[in-house]
C-alpha positions as YAML, in Angstrom:
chain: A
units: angstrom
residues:
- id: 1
  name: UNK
  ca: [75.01, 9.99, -41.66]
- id: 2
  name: UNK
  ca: [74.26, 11.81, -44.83]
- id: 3
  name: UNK
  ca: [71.48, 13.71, -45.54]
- id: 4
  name: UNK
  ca: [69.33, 13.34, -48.98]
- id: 5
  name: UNK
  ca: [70.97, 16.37, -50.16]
- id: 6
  name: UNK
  ca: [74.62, 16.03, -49.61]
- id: 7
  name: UNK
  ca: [74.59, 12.70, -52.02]
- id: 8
  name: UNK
  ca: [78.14, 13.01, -53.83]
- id: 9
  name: UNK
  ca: [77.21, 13.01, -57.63]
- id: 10
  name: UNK
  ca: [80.32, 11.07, -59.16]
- id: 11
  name: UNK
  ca: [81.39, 7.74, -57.43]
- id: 12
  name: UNK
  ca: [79.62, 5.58, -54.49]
- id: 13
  name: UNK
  ca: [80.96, 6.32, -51.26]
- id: 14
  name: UNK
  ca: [82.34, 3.28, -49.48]
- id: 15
  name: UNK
  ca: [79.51, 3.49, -47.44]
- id: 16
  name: UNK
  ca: [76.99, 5.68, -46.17]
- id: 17
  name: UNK
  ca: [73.39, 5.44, -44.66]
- id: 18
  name: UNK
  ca: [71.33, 8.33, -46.85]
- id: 19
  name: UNK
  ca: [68.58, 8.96, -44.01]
- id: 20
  name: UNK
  ca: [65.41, 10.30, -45.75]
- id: 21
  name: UNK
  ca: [62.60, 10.87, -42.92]
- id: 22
  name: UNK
  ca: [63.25, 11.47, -39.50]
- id: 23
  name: UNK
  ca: [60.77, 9.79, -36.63]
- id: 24
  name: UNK
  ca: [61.39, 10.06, -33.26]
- id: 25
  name: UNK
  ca: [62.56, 6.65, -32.13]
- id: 26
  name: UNK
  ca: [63.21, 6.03, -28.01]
- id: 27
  name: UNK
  ca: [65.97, 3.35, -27.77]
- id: 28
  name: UNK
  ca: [64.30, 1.40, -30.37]
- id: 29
  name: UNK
  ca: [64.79, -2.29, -31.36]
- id: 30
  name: UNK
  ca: [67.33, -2.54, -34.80]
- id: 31
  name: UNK
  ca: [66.52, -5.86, -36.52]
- id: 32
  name: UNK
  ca: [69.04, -7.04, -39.30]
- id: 33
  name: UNK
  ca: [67.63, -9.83, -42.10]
- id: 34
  name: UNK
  ca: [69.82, -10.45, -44.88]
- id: 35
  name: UNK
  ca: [69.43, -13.34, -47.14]
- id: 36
  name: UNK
  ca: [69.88, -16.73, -45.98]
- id: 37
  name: UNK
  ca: [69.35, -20.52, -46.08]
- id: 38
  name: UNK
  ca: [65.34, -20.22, -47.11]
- id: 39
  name: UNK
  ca: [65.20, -16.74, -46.87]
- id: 40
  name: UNK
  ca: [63.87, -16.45, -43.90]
- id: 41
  name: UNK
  ca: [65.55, -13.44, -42.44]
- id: 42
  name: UNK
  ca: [64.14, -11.44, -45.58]
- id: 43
  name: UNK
  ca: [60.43, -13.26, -44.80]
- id: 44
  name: UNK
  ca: [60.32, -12.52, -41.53]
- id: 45
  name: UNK
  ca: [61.34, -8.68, -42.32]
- id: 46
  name: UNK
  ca: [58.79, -8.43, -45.12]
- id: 47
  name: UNK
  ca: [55.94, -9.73, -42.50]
- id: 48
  name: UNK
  ca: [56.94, -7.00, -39.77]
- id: 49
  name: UNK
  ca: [57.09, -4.12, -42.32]
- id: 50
  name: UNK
  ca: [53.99, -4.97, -44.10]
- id: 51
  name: UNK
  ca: [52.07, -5.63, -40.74]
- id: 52
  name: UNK
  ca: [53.34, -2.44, -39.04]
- id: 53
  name: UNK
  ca: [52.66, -0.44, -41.90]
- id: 54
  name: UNK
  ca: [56.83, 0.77, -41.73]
- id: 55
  name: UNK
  ca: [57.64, 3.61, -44.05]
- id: 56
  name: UNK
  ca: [61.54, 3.64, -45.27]
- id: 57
  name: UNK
  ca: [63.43, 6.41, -43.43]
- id: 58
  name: UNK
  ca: [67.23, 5.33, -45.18]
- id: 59
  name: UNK
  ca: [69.01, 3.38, -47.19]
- id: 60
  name: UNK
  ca: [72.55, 2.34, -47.63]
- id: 61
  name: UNK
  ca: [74.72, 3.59, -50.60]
- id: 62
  name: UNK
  ca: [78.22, 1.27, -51.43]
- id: 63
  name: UNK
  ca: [80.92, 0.42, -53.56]
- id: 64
  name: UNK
  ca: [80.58, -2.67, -52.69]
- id: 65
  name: UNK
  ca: [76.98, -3.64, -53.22]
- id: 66
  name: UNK
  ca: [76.07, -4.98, -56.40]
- id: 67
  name: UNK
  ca: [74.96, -2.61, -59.72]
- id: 68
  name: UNK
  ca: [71.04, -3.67, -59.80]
- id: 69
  name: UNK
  ca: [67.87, -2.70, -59.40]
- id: 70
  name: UNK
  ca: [65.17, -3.88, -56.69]
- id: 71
  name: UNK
  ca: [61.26, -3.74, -57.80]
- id: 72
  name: UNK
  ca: [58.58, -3.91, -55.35]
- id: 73
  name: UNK
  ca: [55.28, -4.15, -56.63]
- id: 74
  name: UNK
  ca: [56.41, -2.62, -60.34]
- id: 75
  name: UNK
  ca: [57.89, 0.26, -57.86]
- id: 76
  name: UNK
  ca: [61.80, 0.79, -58.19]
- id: 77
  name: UNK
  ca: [63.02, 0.54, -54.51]
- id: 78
  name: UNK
  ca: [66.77, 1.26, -53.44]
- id: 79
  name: UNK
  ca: [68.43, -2.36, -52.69]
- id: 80
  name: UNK
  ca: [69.80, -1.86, -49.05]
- id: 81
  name: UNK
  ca: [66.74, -0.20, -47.37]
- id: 82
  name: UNK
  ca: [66.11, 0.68, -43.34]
- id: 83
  name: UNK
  ca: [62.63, 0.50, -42.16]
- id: 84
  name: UNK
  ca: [61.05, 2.18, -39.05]
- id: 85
  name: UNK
  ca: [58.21, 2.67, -37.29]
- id: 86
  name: UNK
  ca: [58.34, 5.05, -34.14]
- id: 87
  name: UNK
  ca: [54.89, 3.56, -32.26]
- id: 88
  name: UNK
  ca: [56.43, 0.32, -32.69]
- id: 89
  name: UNK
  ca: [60.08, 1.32, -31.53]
- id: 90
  name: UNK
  ca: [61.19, -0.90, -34.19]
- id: 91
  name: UNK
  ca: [64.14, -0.17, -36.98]
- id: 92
  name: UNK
  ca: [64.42, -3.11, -39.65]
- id: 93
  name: UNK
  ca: [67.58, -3.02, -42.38]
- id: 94
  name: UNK
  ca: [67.22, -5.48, -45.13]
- id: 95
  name: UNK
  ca: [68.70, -6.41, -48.45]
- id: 96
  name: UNK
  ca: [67.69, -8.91, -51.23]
- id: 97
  name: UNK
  ca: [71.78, -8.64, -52.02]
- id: 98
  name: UNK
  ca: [74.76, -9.55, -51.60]
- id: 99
  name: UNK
  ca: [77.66, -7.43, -50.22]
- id: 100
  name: UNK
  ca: [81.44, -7.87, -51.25]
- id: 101
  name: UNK
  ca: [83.65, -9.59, -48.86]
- id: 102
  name: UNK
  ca: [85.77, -6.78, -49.51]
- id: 103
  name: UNK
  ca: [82.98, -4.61, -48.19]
- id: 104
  name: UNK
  ca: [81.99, -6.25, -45.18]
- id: 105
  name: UNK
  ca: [83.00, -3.73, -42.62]
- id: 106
  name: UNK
  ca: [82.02, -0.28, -44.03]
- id: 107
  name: UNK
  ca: [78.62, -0.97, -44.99]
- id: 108
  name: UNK
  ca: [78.43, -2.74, -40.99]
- id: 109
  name: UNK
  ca: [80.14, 0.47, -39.13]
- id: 110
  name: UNK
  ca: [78.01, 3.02, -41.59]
- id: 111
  name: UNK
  ca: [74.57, 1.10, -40.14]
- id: 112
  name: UNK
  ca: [75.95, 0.93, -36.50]
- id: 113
  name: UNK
  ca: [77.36, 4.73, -36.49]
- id: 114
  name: UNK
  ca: [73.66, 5.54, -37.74]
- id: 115
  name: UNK
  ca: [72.04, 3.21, -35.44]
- id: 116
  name: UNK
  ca: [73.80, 4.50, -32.42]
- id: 117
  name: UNK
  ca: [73.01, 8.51, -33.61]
- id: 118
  name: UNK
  ca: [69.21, 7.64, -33.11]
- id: 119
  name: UNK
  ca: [69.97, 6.05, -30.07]
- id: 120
  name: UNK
  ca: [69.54, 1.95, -30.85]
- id: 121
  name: UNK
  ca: [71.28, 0.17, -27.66]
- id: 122
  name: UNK
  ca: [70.05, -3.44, -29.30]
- id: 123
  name: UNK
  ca: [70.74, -4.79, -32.49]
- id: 124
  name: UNK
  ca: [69.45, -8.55, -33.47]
- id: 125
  name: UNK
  ca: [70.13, -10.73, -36.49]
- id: 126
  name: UNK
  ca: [67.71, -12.98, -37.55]
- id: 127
  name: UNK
  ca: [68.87, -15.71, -39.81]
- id: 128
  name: UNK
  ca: [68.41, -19.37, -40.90]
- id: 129
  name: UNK
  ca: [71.28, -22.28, -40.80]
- id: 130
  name: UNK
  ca: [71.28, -24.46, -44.11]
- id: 131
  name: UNK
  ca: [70.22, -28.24, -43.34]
- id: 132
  name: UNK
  ca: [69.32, -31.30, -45.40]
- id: 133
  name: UNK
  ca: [65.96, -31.76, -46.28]
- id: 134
  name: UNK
  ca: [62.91, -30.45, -44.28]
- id: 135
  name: UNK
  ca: [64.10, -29.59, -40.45]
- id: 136
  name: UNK
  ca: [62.28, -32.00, -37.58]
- id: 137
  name: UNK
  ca: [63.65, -29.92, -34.98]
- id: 138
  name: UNK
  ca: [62.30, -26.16, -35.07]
- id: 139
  name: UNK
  ca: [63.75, -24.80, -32.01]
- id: 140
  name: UNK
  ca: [65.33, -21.39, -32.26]
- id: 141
  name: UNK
  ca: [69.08, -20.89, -31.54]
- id: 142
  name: UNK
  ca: [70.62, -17.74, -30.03]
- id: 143
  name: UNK
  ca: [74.07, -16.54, -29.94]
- id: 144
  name: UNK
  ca: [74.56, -13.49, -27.82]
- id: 145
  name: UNK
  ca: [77.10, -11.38, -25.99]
- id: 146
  name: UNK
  ca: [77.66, -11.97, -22.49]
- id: 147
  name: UNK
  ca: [75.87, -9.61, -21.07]
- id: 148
  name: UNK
  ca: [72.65, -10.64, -23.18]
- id: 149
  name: UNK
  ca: [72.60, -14.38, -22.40]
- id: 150
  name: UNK
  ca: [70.90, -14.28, -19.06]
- id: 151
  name: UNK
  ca: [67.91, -12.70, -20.77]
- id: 152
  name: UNK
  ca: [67.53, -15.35, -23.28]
- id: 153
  name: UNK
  ca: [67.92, -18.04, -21.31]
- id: 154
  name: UNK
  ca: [64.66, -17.34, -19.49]
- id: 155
  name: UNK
  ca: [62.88, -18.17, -22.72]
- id: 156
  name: UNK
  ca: [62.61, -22.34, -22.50]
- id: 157
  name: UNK
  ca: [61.82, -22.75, -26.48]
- id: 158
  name: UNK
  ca: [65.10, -21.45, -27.43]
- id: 159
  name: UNK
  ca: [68.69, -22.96, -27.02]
- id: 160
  name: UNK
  ca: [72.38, -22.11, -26.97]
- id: 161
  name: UNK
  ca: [74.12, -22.20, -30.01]
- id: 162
  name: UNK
  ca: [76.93, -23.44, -28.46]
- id: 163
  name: UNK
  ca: [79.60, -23.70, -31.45]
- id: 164
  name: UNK
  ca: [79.85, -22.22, -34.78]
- id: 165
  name: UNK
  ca: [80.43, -18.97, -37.21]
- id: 166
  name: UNK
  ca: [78.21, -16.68, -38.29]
- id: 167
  name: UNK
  ca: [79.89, -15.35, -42.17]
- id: 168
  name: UNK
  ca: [78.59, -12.66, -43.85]
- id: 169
  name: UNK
  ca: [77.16, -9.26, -43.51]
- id: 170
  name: UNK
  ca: [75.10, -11.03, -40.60]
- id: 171
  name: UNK
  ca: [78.45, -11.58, -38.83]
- id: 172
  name: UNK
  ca: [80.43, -8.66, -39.21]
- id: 173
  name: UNK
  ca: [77.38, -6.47, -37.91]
- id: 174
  name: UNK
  ca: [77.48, -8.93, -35.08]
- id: 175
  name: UNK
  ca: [81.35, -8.52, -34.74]
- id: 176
  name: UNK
  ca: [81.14, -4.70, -34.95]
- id: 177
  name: UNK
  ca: [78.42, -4.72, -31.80]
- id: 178
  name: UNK
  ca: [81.53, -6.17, -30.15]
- id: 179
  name: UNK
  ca: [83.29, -2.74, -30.43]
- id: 180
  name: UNK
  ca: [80.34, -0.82, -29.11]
- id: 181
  name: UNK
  ca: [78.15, 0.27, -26.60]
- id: 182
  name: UNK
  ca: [75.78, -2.01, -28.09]
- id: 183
  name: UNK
  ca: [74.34, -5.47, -27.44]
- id: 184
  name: UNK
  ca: [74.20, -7.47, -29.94]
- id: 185
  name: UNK
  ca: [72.29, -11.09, -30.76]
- id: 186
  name: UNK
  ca: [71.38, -13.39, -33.10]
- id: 187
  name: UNK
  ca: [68.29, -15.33, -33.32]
- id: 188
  name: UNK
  ca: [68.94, -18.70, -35.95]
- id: 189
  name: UNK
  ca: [67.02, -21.55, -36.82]
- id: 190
  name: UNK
  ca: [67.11, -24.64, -39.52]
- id: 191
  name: UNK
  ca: [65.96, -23.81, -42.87]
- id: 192
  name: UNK
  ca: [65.68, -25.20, -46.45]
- id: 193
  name: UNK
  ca: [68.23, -24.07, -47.57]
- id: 194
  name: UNK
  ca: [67.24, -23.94, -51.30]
- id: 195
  name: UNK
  ca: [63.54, -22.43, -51.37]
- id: 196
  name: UNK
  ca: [61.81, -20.12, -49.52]
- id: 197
  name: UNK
  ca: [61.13, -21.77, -45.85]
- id: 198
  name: UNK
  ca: [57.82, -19.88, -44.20]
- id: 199
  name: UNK
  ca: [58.27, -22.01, -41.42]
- id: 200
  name: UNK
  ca: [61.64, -21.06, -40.28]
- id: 201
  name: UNK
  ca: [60.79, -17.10, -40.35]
- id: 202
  name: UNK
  ca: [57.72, -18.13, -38.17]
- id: 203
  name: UNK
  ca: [60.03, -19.35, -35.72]
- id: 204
  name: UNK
  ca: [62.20, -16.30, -35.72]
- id: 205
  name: UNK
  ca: [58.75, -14.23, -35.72]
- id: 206
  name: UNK
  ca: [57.32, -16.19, -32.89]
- id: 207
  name: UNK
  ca: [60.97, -15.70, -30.47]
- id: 208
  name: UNK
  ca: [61.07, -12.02, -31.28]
- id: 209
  name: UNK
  ca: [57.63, -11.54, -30.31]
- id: 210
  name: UNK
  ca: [57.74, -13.57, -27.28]
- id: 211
  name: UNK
  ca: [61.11, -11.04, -26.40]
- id: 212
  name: UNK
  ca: [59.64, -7.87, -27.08]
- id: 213
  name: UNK
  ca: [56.01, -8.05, -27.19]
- id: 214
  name: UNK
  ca: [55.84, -7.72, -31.03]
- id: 215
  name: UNK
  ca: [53.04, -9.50, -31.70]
- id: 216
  name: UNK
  ca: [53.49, -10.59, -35.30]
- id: 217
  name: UNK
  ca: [50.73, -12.50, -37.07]
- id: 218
  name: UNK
  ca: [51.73, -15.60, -38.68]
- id: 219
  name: UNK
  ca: [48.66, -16.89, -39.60]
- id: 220
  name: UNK
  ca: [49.39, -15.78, -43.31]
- id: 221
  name: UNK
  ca: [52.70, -17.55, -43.26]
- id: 222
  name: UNK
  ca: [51.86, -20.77, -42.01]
- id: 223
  name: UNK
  ca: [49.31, -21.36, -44.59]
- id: 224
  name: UNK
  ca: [52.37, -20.66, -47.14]
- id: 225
  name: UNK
  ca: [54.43, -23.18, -45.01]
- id: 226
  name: UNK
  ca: [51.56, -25.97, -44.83]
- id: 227
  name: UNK
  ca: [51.37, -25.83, -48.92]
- id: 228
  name: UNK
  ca: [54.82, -26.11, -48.97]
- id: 229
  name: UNK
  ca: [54.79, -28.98, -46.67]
- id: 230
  name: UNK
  ca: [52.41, -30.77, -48.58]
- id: 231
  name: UNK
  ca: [54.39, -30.36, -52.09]
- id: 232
  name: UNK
  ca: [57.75, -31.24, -50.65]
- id: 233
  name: UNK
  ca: [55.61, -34.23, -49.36]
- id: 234
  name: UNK
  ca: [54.18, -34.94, -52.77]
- id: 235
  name: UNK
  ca: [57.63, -34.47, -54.36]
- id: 236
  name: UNK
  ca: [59.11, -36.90, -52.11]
- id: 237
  name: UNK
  ca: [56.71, -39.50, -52.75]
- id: 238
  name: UNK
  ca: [57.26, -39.10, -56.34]
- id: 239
  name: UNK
  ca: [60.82, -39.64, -55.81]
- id: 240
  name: UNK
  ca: [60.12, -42.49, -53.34]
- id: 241
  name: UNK
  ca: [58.13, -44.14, -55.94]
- id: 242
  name: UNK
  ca: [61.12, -43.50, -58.73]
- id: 243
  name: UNK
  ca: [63.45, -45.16, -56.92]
- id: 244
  name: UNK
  ca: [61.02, -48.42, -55.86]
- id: 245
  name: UNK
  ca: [60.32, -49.01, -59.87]
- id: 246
  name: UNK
  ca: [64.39, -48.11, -60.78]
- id: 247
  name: UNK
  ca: [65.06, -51.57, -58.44]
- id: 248
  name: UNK
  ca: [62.15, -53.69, -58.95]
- id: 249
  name: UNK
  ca: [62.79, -55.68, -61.90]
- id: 250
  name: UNK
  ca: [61.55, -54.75, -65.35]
- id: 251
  name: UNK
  ca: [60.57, -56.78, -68.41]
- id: 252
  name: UNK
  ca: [61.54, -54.68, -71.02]
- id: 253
  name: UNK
  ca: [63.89, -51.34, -71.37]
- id: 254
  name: UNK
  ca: [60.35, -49.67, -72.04]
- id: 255
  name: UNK
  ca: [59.48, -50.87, -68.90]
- id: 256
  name: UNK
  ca: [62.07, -48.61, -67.85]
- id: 257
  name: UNK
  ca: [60.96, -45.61, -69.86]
- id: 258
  name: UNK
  ca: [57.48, -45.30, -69.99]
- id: 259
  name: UNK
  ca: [56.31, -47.41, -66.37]
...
């Protein structure tokens, strides 16, 4: 961990966490949303730090993240932040970016090493899984270590995700709890995979707080998901009705054009 002070000036480390405030935390909760099929880690993240009120106490400096800039509001904001908020006993690390293959592991280890100095014994992932169209079947999906399967089995609206990988810097955090004295999960669900998916992160939102007693209000989010609902619906009778006048016979090619 590196304090505010001891930044090296020339060159970005591999990776470091730069911690900035110190809170007192009591095993507290880490939650990990990086960006996904319809954004929904990052959604779900944004609704828990703008409910709690969580003030950003790191951030994450690398090599291997990409040379931009992240705006917030017209505010400049560092791209790889760490949220907390002690009441809540909750620590949330999100990114709007990508981070290099090459990469992977540092920037996981430097969050875990600073996780486990401020005494985090749970780390989840929260993340959507890219299907066609708009998902019919809603149901949350956990993949877990061993030890944290029996908990999440009690909870009858989610299911085993029996089979599958989880890429990214999702994964290798996941993969690095392996190595530790740390439990480590992941809560999934469908998602558009292409535009933002309200939906899915009220899924997520709804599982976590049904876990931990979080208590997240959605109400904001489903009104988002409802009006996107309706224009997918709209769009897809468009289309519909595109594709009933391309094979119903036409008089003329401006028929074709202009009908």
């Amino acid at each position: 961990m590196a304090d505010k002070g001891e930044i090296k000036k020339l060159g970005a480390p591999e990776a470091e966490v730069v911690q900035t405030k110190t809170p007192e935390f009591n095993n507290p909760l880490l939650i990990c949303c990086f960006p996904s099929a319809g954004v929904v880690g990052i959604i779900a993240a944004n609704t828990i730090i703008e409910q709690f009120e969580m003030e950003e106490i790191a951030h994450v400096r690398s090599r291997y993240l990409p040379s931009a800039a992240v705006f917030m509001d017209g505010r400049l904001r560092h791209p790889f932040r760490i949220y907390g908020n002690s009441e809540k006993n909750l620590i949330v690390v999100t990114t709007e970016l990508p981070v290099s293959e090459d990469g992977m592991y540092f920037v996981s280890s430097a969050i875990l090493d600073w996780a486990a100095s401020i005494g985090v014994n749970e780390t989840v992932i929260l993340d959507g899984i890219p299907v066609q169209g708009i998902p019919t079947q809603r149901k949350v999906l956990y993949a877990a270590e061993e030890e944290k399967i029996a908990d999440l089995e009690e909870d009858e609206h989610m299911e085993l995700f029996k089979k599958g990988i989880i890429t990214g810097i999702a994964g290798s955090i996941l993969s690095e709890t392996l190595c530790r004295e740390m439990v480590g999960f992941a809560l999934l669900t469908p998602a558009i995979p292409m535009m933002p998916d309200p939906e899915g992160a009220i899924q997520l939102l709804h599982a976590l707080s049904r876990m931990y007693d979080v208590k997240v209000d959605t109400t904001e989010l489903q009104e988002s998901a409802d009006q996107i609902k309706k224009k997918l619906g709209e769009v897809a009778h468009q289309v519909d009705g595109m594709r009933r006048s391309r094979s119903a016979p036409s008089r003329s090619g401006y028929d074709r054009i202009y009908g």
